[in-house]
N, C-alpha and C positions, 0 to 999 in steps of 0.2 A: 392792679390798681383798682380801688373803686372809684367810681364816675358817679357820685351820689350828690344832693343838694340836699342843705340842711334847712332843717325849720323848727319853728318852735315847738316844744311839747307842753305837754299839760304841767309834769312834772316841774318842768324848766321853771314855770312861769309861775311857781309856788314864789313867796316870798321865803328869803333864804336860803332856797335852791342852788344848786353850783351850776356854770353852763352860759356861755354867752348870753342868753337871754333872759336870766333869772332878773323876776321882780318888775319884770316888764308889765305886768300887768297889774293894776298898785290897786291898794286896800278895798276902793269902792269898785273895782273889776270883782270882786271875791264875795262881796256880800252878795252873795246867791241867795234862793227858796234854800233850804235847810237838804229838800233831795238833790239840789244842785252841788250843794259842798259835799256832803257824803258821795257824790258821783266822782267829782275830783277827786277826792281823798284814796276814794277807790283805786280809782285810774294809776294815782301814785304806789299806792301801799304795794298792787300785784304787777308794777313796772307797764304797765300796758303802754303804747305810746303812739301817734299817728304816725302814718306811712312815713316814709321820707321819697323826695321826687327820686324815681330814677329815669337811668335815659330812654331816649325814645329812639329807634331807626326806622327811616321809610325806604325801603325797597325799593328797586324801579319797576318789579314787577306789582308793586302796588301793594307787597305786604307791608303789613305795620307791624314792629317788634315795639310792643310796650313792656315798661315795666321789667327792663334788663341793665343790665352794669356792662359798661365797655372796661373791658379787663387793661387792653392796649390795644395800639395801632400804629403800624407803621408802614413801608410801603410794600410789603406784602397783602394787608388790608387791615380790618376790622375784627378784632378776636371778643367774643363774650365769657363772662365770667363762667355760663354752662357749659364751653367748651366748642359751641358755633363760630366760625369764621366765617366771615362774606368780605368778595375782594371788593374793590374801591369801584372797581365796572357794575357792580351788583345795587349799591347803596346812590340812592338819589339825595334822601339828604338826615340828619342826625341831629340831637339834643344830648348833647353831654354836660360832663362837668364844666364850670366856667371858666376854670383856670386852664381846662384845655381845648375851650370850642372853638378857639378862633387856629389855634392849630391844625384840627380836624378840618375844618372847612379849608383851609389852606392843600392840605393832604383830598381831599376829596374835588378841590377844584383844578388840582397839576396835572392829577392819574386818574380823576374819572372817566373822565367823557375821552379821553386817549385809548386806555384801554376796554371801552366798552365800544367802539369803532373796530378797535384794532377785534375783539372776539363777533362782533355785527360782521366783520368781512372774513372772517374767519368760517361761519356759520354758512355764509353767504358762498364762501367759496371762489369770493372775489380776491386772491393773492393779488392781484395787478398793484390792487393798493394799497396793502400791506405795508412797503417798504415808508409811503407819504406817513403813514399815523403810527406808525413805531418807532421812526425815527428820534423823535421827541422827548419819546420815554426809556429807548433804549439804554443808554449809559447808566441812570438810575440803578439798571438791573444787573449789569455788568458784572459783581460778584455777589448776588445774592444766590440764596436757594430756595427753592418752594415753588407749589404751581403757578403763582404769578411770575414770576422770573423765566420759569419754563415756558410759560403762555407769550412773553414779550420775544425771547430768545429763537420760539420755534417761528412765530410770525416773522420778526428780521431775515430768518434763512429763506423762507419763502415767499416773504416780499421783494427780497433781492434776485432771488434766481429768478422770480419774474420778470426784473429788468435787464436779466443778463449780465448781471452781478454776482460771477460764480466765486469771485475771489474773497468777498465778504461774507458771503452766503456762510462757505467753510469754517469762518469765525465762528458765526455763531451755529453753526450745526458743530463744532467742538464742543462750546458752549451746553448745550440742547444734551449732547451724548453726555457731558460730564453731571450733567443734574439727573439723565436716568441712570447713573452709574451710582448714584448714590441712595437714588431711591427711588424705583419704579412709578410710586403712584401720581406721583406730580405731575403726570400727560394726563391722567384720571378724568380729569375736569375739562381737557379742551376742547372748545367746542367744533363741531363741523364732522365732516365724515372720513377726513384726509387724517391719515397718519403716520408720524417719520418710522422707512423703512431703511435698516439698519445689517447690513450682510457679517451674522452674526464670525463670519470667520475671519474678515478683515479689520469689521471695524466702520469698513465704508459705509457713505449714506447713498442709497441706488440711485439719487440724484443726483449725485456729484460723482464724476468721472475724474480720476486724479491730473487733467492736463488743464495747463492754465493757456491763456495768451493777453493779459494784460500785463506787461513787464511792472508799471506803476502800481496798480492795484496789488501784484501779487507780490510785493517786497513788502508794502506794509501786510498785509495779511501773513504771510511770513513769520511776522516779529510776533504777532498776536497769537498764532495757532502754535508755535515753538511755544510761548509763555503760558498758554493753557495746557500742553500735554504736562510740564514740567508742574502747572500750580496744582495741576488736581490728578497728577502722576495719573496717569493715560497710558496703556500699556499694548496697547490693540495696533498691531504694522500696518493695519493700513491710513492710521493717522501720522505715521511717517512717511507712508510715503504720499501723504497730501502735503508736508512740509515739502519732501524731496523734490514735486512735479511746481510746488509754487517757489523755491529755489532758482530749476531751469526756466521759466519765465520770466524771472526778476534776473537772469543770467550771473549767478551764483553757483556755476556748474561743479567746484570743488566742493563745496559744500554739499551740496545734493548728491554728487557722489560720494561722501564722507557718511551721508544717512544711508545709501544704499546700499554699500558694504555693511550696515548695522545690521541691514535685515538678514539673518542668518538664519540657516535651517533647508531642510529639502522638501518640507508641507507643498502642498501642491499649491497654495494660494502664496503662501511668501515665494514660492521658486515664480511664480508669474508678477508679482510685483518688482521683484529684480530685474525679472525681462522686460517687463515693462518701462522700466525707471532708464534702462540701460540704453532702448531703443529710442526714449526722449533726449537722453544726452547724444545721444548719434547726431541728431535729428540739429540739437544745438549747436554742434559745434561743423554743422555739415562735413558729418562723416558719416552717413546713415550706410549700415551693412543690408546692400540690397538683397544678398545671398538669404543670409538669415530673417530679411522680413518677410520675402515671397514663401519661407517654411512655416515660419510663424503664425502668419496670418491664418490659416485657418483653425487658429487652436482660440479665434475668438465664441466661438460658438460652445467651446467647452468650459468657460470662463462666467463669474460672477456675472447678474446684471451689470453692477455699480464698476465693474474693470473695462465691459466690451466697449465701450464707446472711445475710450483711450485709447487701445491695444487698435481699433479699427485706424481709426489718425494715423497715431506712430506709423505705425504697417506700412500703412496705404500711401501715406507722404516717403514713407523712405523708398519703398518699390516705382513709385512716382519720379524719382530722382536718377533712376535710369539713362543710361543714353540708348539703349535701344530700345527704339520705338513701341515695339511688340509689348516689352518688361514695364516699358511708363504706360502705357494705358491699362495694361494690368492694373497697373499702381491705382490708377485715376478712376476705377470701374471700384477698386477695395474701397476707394473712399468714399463714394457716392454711396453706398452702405450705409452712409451715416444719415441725408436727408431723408434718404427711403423709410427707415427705420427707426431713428431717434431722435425725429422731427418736434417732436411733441417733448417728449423726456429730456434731450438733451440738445435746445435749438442752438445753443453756441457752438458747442460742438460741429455742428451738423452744418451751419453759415463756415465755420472756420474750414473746413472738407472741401466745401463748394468755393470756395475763394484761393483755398490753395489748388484743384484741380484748374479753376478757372486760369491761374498765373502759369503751369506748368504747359498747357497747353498754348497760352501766347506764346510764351519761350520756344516748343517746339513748330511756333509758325502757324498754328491753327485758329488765326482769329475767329473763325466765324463758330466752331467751337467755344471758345472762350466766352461770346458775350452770350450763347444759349447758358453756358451757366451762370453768365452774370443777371441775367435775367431771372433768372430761377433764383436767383440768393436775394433780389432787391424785391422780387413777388412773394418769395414764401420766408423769408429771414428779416423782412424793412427795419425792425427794431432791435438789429444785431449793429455792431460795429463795422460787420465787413461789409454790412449794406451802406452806410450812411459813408462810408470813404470809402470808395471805388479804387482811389489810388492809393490804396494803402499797400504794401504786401504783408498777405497773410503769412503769421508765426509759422514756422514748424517746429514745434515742439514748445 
């Protein structure tokens, strides 16, 4: 579309001219000096005509694009007639056509200043508050494609997993996988030095470990990440088995067994997500095979980043579940693996290890046990779940 404003030309303003304006300028406008009329006459004869306004955009880093045509816009951003696009985080402010300025200004006042926060904390490497200024705009993007979408998509996953919102996060890191499955370059543009790492054999995001413990969160995310492998056919096992482990949380245990039986084949990475998936439903339905997890357990070290923080849990909680003494602190030593270790990478996890150790050992009578690691989970975990309700008990599985 052109975004142009009309004006009068010279030609227009002949008398019997065609053109909205024609004759606008009457008999005694024309009596010119004689090289005044021959100038006109000129002007008309070889079509020559004055500018016409085009639009103006100012940048927020202070460029001024004069004298360009806004082709369109919508909430990906600003596309020019020469084939420049700048997003709505980019553009401070803009002069288009009339019939559509007061649209633009609308579209540049919803998604600017959101998304130019949301890449400010992005740059900044401030995740914490990611989750506050994407919120807003997320839905918007929900089924879009392109690097704004991408750009909104990627900040939700990691504004959330900041909060310890691993069940959402999965959403949109679906979301995030299905836009670079379509087309690489749309991360191109994100800002900051962090970028999503993706275990090319699974599927998994090295952030997200396939075990949940929010029953609420992870039913509706569930519904969301079942509806996005199916809309943008996703064919990668290990986003089934983030369906299968948000399943056993939402305790859907037929179901999750029904994706885990899907996973078929002897690949060294689907044969460990089977085990995997097998040893959470143990874990659900407190039937955990202590035999096979004290074997298991050490095959975490030969395992994907994005699997070890599960496979340590599961493990470590089912050998935990021991009645002899010796076998359960075994257990409660595998899972303390997890604060030691993927404190940083995977703090739910790693609070959920410490609260289940913490319960296993009041059961077996070792208070003063217990509250050294309750301590430990409300000192290094405060902004987890298992810190903030004490009397909760922690999931298994």
């Amino acid at each position: 579309m052109s975004s142009v404003f009309r004006i009068t030309t010279a030609a227009e303003a002949l008398p019997g001219a065609a053109g909205p304006n024609a004759g606008r300028i009457g008999a005694r406008g024309l009596r010119l000096s004689g090289r005044g009329v021959w100038l006109v006459a000129a002007l008309a004869l070889f079509g020559f005509a004055a500018p016409a306004f085009a639009d103006r955009i100012i940048l927020r880093n202070l460029t001024v694009l004069n004298d360009v045509t806004v082709e369109n816009f919508d909430l990906d951003g600003v596309r020019l007639a020469d084939g420049r696009t700048f997003g709505w985080d980019e553009i401070e402010r803009g002069q288009i056509a009339a019939d559509r300025q007061a649209e633009f200004n609308q579209a540049l006042g919803e998604l600017g200043i959101p998304l130019l926060r949301i890449r400010q904390n992005l740059e900044s490497g401030a995740e914490g508050r990611l989750a506050e200024v994407v919120e807003p705009v997320l839905e918007k993007y929900r089924d879009r494609r392109g690097p704004t979408a991408y750009l909104v998509n990627q900040a939700a996953m990691w504004g959330r997993l900041a909060q310890g919102r691993r069940e959402e996060a999965t959403v949109s890191y679906l979301r995030c996988l299905a836009l670079l499955s379509e087309d690489r370059t749309v991360a191109d543009r994100l800002p900051g030095k962090r970028r999503l790492q993706v275990d090319p054999a699974t599927g998994l995001a090295r952030e997200i470990s396939p075990i949940y413990f929010d029953a609420t969160a992870a039913r509706q995310a569930y519904a969301e990440v079942v509806a996005t492998i199916r809309e943008r056919k996703l064919r990668q096992p290990g986003l089934y088995a983030y369906a299968a482990a948000l399943a056993i949380a939402s305790g859907d245990l037929d179901v999750a067994q029904n994706i885990q039986a899907s996973l078929q084949g002897d690949a060294r990475e689907i044969v460990a997500l089977r085990d995997l998936l097998g040893m959470e439903l143990a874990l659900a339905r407190k039937m955990p095979d202590v035999a096979a997890a004290r074997t298991g357990f050490p095959r975490w070290t030969e395992l994907a980043p994005s699997l070890q923080p599960a496979w340590i849990y599961a493990s470590g909680a089912a050998i935990a579940s021991s009645d002899d003494a010796a076998i359960r602190d075994e257990g409660i030593a595998a899972m303390l693996h997890l604060p030691a270790l993927f404190a940083a990478s995977e703090p739910v996890v790693a609070a959920a290890a410490l609260a289940e150790a913490a319960q296993v050992l009041e059961r077996a009578g070792d208070a003063k046990g217990a509250a050294r690691l309750r301590a430990e989970l409300n000192a290094r975990f405060s902004g987890t779940a298992f810190a903030r309700d004490e009397s909760a008990p922690a999931p298994s599985g």
